[in-house]
C-alpha positions, 0 to 999 in steps of 0.5 A, spaced: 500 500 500 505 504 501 508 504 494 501 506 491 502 512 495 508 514 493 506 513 486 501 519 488 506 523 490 511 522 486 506 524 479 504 530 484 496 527 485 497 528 493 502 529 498 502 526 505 504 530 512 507 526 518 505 526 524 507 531 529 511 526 534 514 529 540 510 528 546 510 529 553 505 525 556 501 521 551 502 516 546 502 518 538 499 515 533 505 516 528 502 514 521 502 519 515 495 522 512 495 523 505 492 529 501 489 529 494 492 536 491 485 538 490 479 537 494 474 536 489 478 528 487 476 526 494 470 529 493 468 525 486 471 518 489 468 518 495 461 521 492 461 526 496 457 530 491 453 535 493 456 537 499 451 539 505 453 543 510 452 539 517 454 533 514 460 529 516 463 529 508 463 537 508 467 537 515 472 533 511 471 537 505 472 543 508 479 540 512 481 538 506 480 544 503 484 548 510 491 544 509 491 544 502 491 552 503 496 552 509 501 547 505 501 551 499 502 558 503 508 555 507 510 552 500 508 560 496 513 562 501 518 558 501 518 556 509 522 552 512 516 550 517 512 543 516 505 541 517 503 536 521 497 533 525 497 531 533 493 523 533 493 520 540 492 512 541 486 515 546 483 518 540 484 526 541 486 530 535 488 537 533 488 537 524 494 541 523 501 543 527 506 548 524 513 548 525 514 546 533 507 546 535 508 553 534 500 553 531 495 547 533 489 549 528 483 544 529 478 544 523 470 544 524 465 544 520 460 547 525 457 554 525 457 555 532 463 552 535 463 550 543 467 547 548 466 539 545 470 541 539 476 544 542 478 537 547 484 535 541 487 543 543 485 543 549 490 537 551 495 539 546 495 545 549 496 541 555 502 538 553 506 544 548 503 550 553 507 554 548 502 553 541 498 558 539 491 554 539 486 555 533 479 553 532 477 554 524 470 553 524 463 556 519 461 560 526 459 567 523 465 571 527 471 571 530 472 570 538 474 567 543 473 561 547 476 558 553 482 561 551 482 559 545 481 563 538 475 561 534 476 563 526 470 563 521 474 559 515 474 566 509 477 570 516 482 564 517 483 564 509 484 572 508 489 572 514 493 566 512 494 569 504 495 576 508 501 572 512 497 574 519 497 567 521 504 564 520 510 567 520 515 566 513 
């Protein structure tokens, strides 16, 4: 299986990001995700035609779409940082890691974010307490909650493009 991956990386279909895996307390789940280079070739494979949002299938669209967007900013600006995502063996996660746990994005596809949705940078928080912690959602506005910054996806989009949220 691990030879069919490479193919597609190899002829720039996808691409995977590794897991970010210095941990403190818990035990990682250190197997790489794999990205198609566009959203819209999960999408045909898994049917995942219309999109609706609410569904499980537009919050893994729309997650995709997020780490898409962040791998090619950190590529556009030629940044030495990688993108990683945090997995434990009991099952907490955050989607995207920048550099050394400097940024912990969470991508959810609600439009009112609450404290459920933040466990994975929660504990992540608890472990790298240096990492600014990010929840990108379709909330209507930007805010905080429980200390941690909640973006609507276009804000997080326009900031990242504009270099407000990682640094070169």
């Amino acid at each position: 299986m691990k030879e069919y991956f490479s193919i597609l990386e190899e002829t720039l279909i996808g691409y995977t990001i590794p897991a970010y895996t210095k941990t403190v307390k818990r035990r990682v789940i250190q197997a790489p995700k794999f990205y198609y280079f566009d959203v819209g070739i999960p999408n045909y494979l898994l049917n995942r035609t219309p999109l609706r949002p609410g569904t499980a299938d537009y919050g893994h669209a729309l997650e995709h779409l997020l780490v898409q967007e962040t791998m090619a900013w950190l590529g556009y600006n030629h940044s030495d940082k990688q993108l990683s995502y945090w997995h434990t063996a009991d099952n907490k996660e955050v989607d995207m890691v920048v550099g050394d746990a400097e940024l912990a994005v969470e991508v959810k596809s609600t439009t009112h974010a609450n404290a459920s949705d933040m466990k994975g940078l929660k504990f992540f928080g608890e472990e790298h307490p240096e990492a600014h912690l990010m929840l990108v959602s379709m909330d209507p506005m930007p805010r905080m909650l429980n200390g941690i910054e909640v973006w609507p996806a276009t804000d997080f989009l326009k900031r990242l493009w504009s270099g407000q949220i990682i640094s070169p």
